[in-house]
C-alpha positions as CSV (number, residue, x, y, z in Angstrom):
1,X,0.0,0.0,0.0
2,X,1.4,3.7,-0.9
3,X,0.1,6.6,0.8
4,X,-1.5,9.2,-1.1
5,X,2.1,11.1,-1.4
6,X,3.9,8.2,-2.4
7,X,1.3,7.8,-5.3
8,X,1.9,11.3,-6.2
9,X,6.2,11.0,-6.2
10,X,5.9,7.9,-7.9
11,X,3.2,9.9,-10.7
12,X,5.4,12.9,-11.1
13,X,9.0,10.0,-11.0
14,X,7.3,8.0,-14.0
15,X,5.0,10.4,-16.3
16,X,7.1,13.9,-16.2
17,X,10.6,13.3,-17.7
18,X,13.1,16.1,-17.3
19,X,14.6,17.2,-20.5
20,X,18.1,16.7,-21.8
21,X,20.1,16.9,-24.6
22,X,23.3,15.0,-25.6
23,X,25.4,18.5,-25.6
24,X,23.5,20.0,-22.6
25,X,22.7,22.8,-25.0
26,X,19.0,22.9,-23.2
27,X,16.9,26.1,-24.2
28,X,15.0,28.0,-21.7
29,X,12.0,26.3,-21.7
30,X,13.5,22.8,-20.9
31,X,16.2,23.9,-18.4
32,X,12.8,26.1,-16.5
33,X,11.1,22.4,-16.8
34,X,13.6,20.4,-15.2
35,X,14.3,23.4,-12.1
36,X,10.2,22.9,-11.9
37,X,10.3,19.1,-11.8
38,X,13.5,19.2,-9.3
39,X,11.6,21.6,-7.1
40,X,8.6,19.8,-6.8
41,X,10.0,16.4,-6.0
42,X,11.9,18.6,-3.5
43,X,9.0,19.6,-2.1
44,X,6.8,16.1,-2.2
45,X,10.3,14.3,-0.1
46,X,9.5,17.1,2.5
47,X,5.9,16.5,2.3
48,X,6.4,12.2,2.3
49,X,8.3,13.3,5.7
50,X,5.3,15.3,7.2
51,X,2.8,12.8,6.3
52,X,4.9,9.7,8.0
53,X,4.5,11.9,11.4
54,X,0.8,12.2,11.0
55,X,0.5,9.0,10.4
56,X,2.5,8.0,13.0
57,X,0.1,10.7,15.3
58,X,-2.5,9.3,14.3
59,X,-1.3,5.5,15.1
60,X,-0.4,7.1,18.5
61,X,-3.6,8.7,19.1
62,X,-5.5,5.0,18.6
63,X,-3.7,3.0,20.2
64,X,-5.4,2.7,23.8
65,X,-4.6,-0.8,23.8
66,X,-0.9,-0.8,24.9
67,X,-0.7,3.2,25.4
68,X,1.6,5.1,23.2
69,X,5.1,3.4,21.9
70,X,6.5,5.1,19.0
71,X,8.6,2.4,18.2
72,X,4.9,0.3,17.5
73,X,3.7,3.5,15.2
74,X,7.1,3.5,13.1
75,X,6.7,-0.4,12.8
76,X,3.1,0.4,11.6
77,X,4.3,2.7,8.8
78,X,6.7,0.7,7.9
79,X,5.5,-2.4,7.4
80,X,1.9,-0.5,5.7
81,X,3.1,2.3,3.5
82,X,6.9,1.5,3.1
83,X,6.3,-1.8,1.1
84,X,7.6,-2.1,-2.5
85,X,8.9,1.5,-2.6
């Protein structure tokens, strides 16, 4: 399972290639393109960050049955959204 984030990287990773040329002679258009796509995958591995917390938060908040244990909400990210990344 992939979070919602995770999706979206893996969208952006897959579908929107940066440009290149075999000289590196790129023209304006491309070379704005590829500072775009480098910012916003910038952006989504801060994002992918913020969401594991929440999620974590979130785990944390639930679980009444043990009380809270961060080590058992990492686990639970981990083993739910960090498969076949």
């Amino acid at each position: 399972m992939k979070t919602a984030m995770q999706e979206l990287k893996n969208i952006i990773e897959n579908k929107i290639i940066p440009s290149s040329k075999e000289n590196g002679d790129l023209s304006e258009y491309q070379y704005s393109h590829n500072i775009a796509y480098n910012t916003v995958l910038t952006i989504i591995d801060f994002l992918l960050e913020k969401e594991k917390e929440q999620i974590m938060d979130s785990y944390l908040q639930g679980s009444f049955d043990d009380g809270p244990n961060i080590t058992n909400s990492e686990q639970y990210y981990n083993q739910t959204y960090n498969q076949n990344k």
